[in-house]
PATIKOL-305651 format. One record per atom (N, C-alpha, C, CB): residue in three letters; x, y, z. Coordinates in steps of 0.2 Angstrom, whole numbers. Glycine has a CB too. Layout:
! PATIKOL-305651
+------+-------+-------+-------+
| resn |     x |     y |     z |
+------+-------+-------+-------+
|  ALA |     X |     Y |     Z |
...
+------+-------+-------+-------+
//
This chain:
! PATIKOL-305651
+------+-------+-------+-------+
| resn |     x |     y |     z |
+------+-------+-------+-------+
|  UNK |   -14 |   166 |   482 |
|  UNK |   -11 |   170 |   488 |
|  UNK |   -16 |   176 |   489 |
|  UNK |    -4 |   172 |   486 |
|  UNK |   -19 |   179 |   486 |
|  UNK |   -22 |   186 |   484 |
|  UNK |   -27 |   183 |   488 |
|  UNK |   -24 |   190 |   476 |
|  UNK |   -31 |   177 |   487 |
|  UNK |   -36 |   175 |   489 |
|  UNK |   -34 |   173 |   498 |
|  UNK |   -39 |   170 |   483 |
|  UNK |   -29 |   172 |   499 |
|  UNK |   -28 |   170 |   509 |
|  UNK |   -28 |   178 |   511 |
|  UNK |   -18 |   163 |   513 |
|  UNK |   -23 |   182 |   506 |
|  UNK |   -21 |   188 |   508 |
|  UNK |   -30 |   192 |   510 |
|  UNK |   -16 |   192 |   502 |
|  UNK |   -34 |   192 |   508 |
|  UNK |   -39 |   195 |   505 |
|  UNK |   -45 |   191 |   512 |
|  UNK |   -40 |   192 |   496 |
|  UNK |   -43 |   185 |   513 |
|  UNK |   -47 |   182 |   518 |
|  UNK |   -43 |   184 |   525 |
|  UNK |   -48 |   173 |   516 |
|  UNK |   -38 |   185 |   527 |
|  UNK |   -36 |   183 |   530 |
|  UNK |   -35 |   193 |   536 |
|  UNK |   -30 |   178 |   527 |
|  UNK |   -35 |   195 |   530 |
|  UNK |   -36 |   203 |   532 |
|  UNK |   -42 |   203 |   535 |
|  UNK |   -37 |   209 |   526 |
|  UNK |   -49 |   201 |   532 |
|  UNK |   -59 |   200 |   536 |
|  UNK |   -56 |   197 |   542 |
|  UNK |   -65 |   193 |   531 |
|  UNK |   -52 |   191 |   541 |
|  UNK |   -52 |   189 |   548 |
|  UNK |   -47 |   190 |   554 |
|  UNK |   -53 |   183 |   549 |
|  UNK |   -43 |   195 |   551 |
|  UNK |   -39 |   200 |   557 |
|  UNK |   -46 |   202 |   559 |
|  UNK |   -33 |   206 |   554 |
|  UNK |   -46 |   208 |   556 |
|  UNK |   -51 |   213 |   558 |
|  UNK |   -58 |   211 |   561 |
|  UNK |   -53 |   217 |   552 |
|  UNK |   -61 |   205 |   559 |
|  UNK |   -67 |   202 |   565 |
|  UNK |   -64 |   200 |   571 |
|  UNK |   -72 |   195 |   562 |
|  UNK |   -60 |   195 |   571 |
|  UNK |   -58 |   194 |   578 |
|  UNK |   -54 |   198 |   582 |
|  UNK |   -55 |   187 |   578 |
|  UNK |   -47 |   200 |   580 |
|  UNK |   -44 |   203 |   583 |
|  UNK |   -45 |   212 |   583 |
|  UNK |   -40 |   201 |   581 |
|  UNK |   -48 |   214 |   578 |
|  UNK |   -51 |   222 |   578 |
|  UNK |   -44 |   224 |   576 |
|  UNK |   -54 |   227 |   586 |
|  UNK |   -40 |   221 |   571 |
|  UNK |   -34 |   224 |   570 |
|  UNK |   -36 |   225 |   559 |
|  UNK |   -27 |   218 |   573 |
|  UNK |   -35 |   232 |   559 |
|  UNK |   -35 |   232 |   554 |
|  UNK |   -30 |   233 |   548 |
|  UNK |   -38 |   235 |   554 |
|  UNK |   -28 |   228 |   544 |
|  UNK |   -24 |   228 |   538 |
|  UNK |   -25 |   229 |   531 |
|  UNK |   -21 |   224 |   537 |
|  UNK |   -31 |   232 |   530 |
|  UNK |   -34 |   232 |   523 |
|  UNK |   -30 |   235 |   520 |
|  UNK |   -41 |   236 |   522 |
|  UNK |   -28 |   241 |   524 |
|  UNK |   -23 |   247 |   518 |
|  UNK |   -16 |   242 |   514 |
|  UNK |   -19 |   256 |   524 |
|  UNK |   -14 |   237 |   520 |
|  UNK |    -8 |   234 |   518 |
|  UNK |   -10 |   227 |   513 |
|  UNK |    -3 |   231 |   526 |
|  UNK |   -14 |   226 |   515 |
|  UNK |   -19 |   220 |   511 |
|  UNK |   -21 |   221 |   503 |
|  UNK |   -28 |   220 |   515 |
|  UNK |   -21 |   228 |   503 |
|  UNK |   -23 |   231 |   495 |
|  UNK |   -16 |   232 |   492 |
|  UNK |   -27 |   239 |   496 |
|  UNK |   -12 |   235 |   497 |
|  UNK |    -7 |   234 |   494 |
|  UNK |    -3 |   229 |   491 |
|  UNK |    -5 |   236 |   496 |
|  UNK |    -4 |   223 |   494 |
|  UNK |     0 |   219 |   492 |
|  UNK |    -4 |   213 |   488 |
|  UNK |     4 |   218 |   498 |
|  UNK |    -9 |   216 |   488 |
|  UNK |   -17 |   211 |   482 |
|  UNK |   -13 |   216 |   475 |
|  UNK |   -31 |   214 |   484 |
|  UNK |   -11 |   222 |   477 |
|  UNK |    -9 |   225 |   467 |
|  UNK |    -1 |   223 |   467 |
|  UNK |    -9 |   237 |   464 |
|  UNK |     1 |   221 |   472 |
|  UNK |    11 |   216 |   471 |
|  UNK |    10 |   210 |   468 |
|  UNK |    15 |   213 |   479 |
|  UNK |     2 |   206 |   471 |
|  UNK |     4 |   198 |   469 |
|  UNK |    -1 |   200 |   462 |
|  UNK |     1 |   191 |   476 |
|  UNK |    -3 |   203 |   458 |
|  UNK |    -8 |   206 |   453 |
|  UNK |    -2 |   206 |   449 |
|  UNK |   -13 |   214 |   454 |
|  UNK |     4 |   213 |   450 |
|  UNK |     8 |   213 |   447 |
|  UNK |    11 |   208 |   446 |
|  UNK |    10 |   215 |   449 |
|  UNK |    14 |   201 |   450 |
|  UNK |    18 |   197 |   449 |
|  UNK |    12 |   191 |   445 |
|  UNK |    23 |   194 |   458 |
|  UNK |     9 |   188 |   445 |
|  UNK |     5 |   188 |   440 |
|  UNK |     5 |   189 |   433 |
|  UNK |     2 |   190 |   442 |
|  UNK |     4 |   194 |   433 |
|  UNK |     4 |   197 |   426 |
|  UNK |    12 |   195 |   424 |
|  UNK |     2 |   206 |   426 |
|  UNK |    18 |   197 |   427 |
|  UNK |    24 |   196 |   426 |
|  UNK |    25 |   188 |   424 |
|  UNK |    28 |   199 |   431 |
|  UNK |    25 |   183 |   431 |
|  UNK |    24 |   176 |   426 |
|  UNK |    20 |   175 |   421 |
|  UNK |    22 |   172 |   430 |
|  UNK |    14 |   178 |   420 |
|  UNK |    11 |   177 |   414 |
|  UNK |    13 |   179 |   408 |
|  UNK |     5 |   178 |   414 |
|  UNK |    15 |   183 |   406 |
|  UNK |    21 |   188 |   401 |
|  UNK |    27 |   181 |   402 |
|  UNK |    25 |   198 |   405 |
|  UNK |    32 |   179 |   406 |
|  UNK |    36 |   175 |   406 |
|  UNK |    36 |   170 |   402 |
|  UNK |    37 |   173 |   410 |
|  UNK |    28 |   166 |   404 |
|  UNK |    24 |   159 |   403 |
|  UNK |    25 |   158 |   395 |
|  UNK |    15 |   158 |   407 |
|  UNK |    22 |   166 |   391 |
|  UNK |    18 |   168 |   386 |
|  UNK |    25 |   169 |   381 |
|  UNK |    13 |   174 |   388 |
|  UNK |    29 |   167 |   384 |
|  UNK |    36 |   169 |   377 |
|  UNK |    37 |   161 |   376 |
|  UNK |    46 |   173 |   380 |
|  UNK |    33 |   156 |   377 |
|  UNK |    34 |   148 |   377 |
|  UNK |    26 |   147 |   371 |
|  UNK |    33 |   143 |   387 |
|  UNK |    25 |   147 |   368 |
|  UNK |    17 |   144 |   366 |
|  UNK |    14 |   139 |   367 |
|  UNK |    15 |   143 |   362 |
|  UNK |     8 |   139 |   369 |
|  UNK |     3 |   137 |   372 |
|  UNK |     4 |   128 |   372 |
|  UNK |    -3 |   140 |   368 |
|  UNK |     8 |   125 |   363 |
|  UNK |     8 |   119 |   361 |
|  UNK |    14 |   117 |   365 |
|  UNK |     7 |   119 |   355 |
|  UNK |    19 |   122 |   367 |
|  UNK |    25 |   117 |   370 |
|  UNK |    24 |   120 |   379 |
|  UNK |    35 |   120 |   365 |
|  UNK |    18 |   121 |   380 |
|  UNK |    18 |   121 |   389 |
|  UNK |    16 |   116 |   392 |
|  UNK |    14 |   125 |   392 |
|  UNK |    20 |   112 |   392 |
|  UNK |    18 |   104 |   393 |
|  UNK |    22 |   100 |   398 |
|  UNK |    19 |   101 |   387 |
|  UNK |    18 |   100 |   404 |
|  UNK |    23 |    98 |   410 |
|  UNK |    21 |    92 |   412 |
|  UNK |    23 |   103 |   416 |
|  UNK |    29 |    87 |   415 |
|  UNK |    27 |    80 |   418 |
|  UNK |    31 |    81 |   426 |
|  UNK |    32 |    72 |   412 |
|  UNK |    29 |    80 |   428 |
|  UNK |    31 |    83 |   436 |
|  UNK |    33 |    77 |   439 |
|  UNK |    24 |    86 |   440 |
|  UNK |    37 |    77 |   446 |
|  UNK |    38 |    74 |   451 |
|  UNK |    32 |    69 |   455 |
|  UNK |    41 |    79 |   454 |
|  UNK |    28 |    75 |   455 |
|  UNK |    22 |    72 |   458 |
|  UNK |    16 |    78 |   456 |
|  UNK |    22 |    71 |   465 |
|  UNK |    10 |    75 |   458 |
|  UNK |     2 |    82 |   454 |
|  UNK |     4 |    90 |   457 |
|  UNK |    -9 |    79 |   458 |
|  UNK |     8 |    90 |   463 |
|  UNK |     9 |    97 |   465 |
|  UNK |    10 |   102 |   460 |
|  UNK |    14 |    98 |   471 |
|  UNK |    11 |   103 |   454 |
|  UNK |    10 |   108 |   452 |
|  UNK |     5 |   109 |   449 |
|  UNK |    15 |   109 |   450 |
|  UNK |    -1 |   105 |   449 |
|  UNK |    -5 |   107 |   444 |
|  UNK |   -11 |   111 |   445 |
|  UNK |    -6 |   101 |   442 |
|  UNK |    -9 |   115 |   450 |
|  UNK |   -13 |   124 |   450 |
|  UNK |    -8 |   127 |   446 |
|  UNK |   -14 |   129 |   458 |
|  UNK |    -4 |   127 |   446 |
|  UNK |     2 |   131 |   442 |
|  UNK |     1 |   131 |   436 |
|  UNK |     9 |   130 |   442 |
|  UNK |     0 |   124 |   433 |
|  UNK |    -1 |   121 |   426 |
|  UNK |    -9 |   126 |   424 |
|  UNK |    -3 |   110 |   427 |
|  UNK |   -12 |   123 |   428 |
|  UNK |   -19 |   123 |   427 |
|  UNK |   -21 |   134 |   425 |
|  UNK |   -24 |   119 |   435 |
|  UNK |   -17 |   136 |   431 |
|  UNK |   -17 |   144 |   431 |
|  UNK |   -14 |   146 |   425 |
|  UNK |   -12 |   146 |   437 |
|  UNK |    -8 |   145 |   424 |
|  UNK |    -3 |   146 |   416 |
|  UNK |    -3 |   142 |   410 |
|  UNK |     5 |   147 |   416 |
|  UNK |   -11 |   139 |   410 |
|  UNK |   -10 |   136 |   405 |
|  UNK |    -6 |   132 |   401 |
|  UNK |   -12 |   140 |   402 |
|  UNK |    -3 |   127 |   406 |
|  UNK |     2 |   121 |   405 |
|  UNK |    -2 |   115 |   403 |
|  UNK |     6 |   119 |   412 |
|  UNK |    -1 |   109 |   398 |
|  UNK |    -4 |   104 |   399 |
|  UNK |     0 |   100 |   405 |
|  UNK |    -6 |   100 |   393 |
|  UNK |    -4 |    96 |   410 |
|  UNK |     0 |    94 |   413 |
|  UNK |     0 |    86 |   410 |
|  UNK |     0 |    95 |   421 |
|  UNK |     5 |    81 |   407 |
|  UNK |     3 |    77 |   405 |
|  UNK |     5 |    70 |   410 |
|  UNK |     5 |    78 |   398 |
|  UNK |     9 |    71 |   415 |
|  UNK |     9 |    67 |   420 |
|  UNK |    12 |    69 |   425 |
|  UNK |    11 |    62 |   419 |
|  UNK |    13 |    66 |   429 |
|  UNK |    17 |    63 |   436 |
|  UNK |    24 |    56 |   438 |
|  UNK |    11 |    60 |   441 |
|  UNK |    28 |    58 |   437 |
|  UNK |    30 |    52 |   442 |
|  UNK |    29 |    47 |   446 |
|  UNK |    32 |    52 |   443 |
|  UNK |    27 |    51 |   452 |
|  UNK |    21 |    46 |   455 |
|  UNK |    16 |    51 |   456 |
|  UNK |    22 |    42 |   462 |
|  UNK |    11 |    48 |   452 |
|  UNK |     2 |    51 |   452 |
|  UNK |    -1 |    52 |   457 |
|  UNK |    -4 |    47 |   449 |
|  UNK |     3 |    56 |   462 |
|  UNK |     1 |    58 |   469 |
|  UNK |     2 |    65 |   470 |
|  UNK |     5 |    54 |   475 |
|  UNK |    -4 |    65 |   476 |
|  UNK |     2 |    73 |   481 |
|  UNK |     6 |    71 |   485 |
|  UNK |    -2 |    80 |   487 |
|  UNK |     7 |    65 |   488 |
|  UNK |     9 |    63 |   493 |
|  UNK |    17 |    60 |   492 |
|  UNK |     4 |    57 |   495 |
|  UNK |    21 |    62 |   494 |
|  UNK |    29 |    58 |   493 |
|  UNK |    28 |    51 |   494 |
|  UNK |    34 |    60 |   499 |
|  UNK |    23 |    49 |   499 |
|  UNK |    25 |    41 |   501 |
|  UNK |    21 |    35 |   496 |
|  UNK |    21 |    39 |   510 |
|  UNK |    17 |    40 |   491 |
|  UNK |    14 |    34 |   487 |
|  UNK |    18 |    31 |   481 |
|  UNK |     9 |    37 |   483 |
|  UNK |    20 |    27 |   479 |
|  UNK |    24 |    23 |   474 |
|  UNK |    20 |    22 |   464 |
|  UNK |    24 |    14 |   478 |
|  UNK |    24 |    22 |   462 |
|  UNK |    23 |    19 |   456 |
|  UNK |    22 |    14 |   450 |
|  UNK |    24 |    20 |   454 |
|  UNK |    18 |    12 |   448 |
|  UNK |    20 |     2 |   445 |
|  UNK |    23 |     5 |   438 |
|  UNK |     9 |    -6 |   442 |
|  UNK |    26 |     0 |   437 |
|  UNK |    29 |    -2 |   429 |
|  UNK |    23 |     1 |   425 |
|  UNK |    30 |   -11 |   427 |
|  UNK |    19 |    -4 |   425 |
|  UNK |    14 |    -1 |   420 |
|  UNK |    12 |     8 |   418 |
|  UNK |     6 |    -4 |   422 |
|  UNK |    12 |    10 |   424 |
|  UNK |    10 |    18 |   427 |
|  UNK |    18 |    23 |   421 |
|  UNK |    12 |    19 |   441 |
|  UNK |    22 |    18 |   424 |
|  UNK |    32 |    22 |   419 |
|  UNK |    30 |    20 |   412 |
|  UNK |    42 |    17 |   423 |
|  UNK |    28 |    15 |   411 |
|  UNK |    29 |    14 |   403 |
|  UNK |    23 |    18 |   402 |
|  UNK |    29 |     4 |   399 |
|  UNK |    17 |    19 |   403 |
|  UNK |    12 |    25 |   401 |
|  UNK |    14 |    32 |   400 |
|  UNK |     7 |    26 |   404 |
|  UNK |    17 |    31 |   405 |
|  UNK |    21 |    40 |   406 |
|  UNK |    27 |    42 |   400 |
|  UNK |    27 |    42 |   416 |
|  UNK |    31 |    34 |   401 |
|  UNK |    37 |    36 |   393 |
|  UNK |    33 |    34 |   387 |
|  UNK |    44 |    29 |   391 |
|  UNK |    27 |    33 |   386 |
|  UNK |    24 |    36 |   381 |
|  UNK |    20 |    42 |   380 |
|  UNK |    21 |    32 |   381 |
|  UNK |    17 |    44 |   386 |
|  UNK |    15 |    52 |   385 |
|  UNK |    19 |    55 |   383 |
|  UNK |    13 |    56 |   390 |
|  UNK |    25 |    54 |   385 |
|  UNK |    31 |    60 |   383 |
|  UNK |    32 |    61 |   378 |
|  UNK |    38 |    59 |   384 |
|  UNK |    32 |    55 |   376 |
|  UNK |    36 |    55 |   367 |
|  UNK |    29 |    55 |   363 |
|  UNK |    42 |    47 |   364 |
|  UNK |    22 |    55 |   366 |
|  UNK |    18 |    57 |   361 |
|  UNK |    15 |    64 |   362 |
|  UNK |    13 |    52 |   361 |
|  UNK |    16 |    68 |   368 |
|  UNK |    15 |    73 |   369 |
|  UNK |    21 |    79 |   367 |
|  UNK |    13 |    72 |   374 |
|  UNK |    28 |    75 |   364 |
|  UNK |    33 |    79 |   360 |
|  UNK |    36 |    82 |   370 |
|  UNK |    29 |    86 |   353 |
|  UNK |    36 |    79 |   375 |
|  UNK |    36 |    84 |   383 |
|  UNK |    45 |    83 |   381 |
|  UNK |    31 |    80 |   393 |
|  UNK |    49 |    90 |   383 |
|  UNK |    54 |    93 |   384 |
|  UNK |    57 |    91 |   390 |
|  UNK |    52 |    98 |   383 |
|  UNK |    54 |    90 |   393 |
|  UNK |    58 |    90 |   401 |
|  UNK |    55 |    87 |   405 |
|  UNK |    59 |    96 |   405 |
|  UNK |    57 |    82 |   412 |
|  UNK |    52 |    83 |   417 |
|  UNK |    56 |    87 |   423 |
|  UNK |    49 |    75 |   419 |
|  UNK |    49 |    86 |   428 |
|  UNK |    51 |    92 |   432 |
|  UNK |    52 |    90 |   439 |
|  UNK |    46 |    99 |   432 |
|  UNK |    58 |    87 |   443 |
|  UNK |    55 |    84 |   449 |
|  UNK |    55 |    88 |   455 |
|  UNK |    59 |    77 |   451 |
|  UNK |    55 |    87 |   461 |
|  UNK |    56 |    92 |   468 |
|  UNK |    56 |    85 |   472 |
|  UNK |    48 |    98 |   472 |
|  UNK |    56 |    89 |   475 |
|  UNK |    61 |    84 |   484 |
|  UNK |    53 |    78 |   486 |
|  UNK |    63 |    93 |   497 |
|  UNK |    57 |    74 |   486 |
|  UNK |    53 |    67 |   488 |
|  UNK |    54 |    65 |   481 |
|  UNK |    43 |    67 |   492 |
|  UNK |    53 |    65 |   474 |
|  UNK |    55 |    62 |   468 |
|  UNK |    59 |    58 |   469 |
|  UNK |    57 |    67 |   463 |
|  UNK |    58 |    50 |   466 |
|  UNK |    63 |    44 |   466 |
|  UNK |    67 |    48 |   462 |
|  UNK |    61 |    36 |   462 |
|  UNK |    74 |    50 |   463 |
|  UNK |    79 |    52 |   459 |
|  UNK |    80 |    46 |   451 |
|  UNK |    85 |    52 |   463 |
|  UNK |    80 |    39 |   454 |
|  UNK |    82 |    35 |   450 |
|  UNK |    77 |    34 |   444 |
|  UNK |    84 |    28 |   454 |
|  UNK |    70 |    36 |   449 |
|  UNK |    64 |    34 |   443 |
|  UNK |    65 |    40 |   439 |
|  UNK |    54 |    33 |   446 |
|  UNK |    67 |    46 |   439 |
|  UNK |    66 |    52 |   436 |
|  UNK |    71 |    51 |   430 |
|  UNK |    68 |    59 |   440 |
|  UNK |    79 |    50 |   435 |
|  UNK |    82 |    49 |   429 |
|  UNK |    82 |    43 |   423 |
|  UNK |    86 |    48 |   432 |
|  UNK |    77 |    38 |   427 |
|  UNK |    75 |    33 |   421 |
|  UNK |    73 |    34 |   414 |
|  UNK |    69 |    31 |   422 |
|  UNK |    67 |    38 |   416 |
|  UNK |    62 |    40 |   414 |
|  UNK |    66 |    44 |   408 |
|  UNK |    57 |    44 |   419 |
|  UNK |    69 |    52 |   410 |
|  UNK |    72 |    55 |   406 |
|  UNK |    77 |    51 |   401 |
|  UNK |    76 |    58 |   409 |
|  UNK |    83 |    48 |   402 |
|  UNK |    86 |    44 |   401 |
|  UNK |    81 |    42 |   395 |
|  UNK |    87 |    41 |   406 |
|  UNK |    75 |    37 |   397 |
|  UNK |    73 |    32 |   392 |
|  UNK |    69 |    37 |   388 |
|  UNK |    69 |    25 |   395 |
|  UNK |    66 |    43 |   389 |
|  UNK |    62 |    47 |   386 |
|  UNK |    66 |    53 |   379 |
|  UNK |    58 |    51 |   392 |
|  UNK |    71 |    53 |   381 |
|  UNK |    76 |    58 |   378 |
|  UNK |    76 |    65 |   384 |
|  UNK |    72 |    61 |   368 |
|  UNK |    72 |    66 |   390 |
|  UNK |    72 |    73 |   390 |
|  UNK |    76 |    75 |   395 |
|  UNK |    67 |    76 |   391 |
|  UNK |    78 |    81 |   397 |
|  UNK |    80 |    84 |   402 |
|  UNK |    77 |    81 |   408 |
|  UNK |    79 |    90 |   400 |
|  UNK |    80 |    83 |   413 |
|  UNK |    77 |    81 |   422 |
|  UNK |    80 |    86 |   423 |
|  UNK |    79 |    73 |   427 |
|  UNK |    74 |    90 |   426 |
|  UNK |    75 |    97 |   430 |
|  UNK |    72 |    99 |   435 |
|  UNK |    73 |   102 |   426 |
|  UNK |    76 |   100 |   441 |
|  UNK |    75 |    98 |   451 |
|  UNK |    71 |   107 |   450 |
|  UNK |    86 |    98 |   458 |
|  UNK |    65 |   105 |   453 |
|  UNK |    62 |   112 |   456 |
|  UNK |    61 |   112 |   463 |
|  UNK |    55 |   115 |   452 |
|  UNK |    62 |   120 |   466 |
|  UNK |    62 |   120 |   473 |
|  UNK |    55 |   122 |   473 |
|  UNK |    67 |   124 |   477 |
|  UNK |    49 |   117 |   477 |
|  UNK |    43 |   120 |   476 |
|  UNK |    40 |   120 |   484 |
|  UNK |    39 |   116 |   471 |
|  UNK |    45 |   115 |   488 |
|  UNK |    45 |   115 |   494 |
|  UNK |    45 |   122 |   502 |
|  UNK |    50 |   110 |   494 |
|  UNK |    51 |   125 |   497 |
|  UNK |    52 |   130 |   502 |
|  UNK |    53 |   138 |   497 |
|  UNK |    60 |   126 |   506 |
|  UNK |    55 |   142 |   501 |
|  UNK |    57 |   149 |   499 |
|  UNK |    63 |   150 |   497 |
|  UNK |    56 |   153 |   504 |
|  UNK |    66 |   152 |   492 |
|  UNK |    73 |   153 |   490 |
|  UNK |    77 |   154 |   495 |
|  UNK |    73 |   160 |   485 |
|  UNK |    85 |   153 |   499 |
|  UNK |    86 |   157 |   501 |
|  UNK |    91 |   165 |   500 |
|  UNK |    88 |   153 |   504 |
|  UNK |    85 |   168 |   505 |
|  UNK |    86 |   175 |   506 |
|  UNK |    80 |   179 |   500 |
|  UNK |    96 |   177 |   505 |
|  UNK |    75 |   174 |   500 |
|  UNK |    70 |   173 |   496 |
|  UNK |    62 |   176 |   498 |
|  UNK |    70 |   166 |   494 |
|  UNK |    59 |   177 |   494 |
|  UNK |    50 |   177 |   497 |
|  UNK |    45 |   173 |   494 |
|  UNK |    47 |   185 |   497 |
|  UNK |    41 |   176 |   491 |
|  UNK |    34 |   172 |   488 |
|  UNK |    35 |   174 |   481 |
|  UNK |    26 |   175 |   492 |
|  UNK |    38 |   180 |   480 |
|  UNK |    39 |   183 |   473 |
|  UNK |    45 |   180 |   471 |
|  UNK |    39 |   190 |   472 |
|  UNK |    52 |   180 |   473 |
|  UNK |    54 |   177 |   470 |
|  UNK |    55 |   170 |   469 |
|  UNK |    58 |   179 |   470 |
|  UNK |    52 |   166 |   473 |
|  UNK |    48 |   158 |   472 |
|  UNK |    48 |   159 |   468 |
|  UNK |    41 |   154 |   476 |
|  UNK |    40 |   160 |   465 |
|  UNK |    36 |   162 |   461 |
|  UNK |    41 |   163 |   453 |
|  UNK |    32 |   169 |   465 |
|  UNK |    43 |   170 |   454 |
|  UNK |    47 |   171 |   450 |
|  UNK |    51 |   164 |   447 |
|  UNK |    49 |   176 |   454 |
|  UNK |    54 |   161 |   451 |
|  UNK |    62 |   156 |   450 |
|  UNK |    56 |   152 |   446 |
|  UNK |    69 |   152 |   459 |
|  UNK |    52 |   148 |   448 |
|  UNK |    47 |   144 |   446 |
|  UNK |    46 |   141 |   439 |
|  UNK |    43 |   148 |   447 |
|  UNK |    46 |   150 |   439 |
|  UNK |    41 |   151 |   432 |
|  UNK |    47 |   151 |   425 |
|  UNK |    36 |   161 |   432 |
|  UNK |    54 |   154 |   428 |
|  UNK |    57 |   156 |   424 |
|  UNK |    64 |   149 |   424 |
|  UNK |    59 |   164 |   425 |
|  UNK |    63 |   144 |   429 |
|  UNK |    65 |   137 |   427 |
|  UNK |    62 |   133 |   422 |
|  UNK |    66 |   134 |   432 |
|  UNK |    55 |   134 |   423 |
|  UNK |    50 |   129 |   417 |
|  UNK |    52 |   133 |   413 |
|  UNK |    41 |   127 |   418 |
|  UNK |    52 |   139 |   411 |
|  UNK |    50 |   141 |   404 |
|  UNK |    56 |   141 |   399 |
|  UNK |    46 |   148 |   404 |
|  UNK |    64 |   141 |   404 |
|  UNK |    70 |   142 |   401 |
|  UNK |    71 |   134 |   399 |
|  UNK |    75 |   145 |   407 |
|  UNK |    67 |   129 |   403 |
|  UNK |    68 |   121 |   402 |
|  UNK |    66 |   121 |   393 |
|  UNK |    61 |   115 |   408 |
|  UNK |    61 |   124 |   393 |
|  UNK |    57 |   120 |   387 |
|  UNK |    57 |   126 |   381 |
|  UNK |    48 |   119 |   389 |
|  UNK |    65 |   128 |   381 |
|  UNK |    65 |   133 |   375 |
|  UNK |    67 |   125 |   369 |
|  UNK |    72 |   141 |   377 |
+------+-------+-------+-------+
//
């Protein structure tokens, strides 16, 4: 986000001659700060139990940013409309249980039934994340925020 905020101020100010830098700096040391705050959250989990199986790959800047392994998908897509084979679920109920994974993590478009399957046949938790939309009466920080502190409460 720092990085659109950061781009998106240059190109107020070339095309339109409207300048937001001062509001642009300010809110590059908010999302710095919220940063640092998820990363303190992430960091009360260790490194060996950050280990995420997702609904689908969309989280895996988040993984990749806080140093999650991501060790699958439900369906190995970004795309809701893609599907999954047998073979694809019995690899994944084996990552689980060889990767020791705690939870999986679905969001909207997630087969419910395949999640619950999976769980079910894995031993773990099935935990719905809102990754689609903004909290309501929400913003980017507390997204952010709810996010971080649903995966990390999952895998205590």
């Amino acid at each position: 986000m720092k990085q659109v905020v950061d781009a998106l101020a240059v190109q107020l100010k070339t095309d339109l001659g409207i300048d937001v830098s001062g509001r642009a700096k300010d809110l590059d040391s908010r999302l710095v700060a919220l940063d640092k705050e998820v990363a303190a959250d992430v960091a009360t989990r260790p490194e060996a139990n950050r280990k995420l199986v997702t609904g689908h790959e969309s989280m895996g800047y988040f993984a990749q940013w806080y140093h999650f392994k991501l060790v699958g998908a439900l369906v190995p897509s970004l795309t809701t409309d893609a599907e999954t084979s047998a073979a694809e679920l019995a690899a994944l109920k084996q990552a689980i249980k060889d990767n020791q994974v705690k939870a999986v993590f679905t969001e909207l478009g997630t087969p419910q039934s395949v999640a619950d399957a999976i769980g079910q046949d894995s031993g773990v938790k099935v935990i719905e994340l809102t990754i689609h939309s903004l909290p309501q009466g929400g913003n980017y920080f507390t997204f952010m925020r709810d996010i971080a502190q649903t995966i990390v409460n999952a895998l205590k």
